[in-house]
N, C-alpha and C positions, 0 to 999 in steps of 0.2 A: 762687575755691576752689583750695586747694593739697592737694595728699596727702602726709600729712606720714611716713603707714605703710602699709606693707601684707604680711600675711599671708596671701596667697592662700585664699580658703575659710574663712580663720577671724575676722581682726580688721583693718578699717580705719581709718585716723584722718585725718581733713583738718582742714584751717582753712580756714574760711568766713568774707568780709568781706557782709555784709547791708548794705541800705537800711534801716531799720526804718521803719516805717510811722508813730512819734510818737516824741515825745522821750521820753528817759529810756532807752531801749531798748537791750540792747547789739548794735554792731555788727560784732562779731566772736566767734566761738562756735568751738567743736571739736564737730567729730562724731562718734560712732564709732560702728560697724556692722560688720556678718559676724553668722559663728552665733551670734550673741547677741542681746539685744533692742537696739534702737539708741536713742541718745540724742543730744542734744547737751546741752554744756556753754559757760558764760560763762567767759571766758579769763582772769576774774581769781587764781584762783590755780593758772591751768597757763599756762605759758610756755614750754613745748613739750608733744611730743606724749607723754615718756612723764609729762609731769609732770596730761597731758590723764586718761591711763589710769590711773592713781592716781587720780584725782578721780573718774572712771567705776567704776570697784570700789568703793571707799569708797562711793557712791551705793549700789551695788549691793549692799554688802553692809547696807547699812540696807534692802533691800527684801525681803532674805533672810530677814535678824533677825526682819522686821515679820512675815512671813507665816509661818514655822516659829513666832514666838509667840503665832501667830494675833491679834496685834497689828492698830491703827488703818492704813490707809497714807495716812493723812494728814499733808500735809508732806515723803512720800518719792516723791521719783525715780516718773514716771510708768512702770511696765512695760506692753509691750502683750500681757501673757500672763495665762492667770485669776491672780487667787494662792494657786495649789495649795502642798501640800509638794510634788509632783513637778516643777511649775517650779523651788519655788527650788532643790529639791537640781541641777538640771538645772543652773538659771546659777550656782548656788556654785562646780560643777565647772570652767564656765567660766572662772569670775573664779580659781579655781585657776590653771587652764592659762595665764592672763595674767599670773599673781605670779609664776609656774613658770619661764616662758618668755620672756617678754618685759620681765617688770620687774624680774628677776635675772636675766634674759641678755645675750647678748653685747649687744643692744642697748644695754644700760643704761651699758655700759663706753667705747661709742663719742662 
């Protein structure tokens, strides 16, 4: 396991190398966690960690979509939250503060 991020209290992101338990399985994932719901992702289209958190929002903004249109959530991004509209406005603000802050911030330029 490596930490690839961290924002104290709000967003973490590691790289995870796995055993998988059968083939076919991927053995490397990103995580990410903090005040948000936590997931992990297959690393094929992020190759670092903020290319991780782009692919976490983008998740997340289909599980927004899904429940403000009181939409299926079949096929999206498992959240461990009901799917109220008060969750998703909760993580839209989230996934805000992550475009806000960390995918057009100073990070993004190092």
């Amino acid at each position: 396991m490596y930490s690839a991020f961290n924002l104290v209290d709000k967003i973490g992101v590691s790289l995870a190398r796995i055993k998988p338990s059968q083939e076919g399985v991927d053995d490397v994932l990103w995580l990410v966690v903090g005040d948000l719901p936590p997931a992990y992702l297959v690393c094929d289209d992020a190759t670092n960690f903020l290319e991780a958190l782009q692919c976490y929002v983008r998740e997340m903004d289909l599980w927004v979509s899904a429940v403000q249109s009181e939409a299926t959530l079949e096929g999206v991004i498992p959240v461990n939250v009901p799917p109220t509209a008060e969750n998703a406005d909760l993580l839209a603000r989230r996934l805000k503060f992550i475009r806000e802050n960390v995918l057009h911030g100073e990070w993004e330029k190092s």
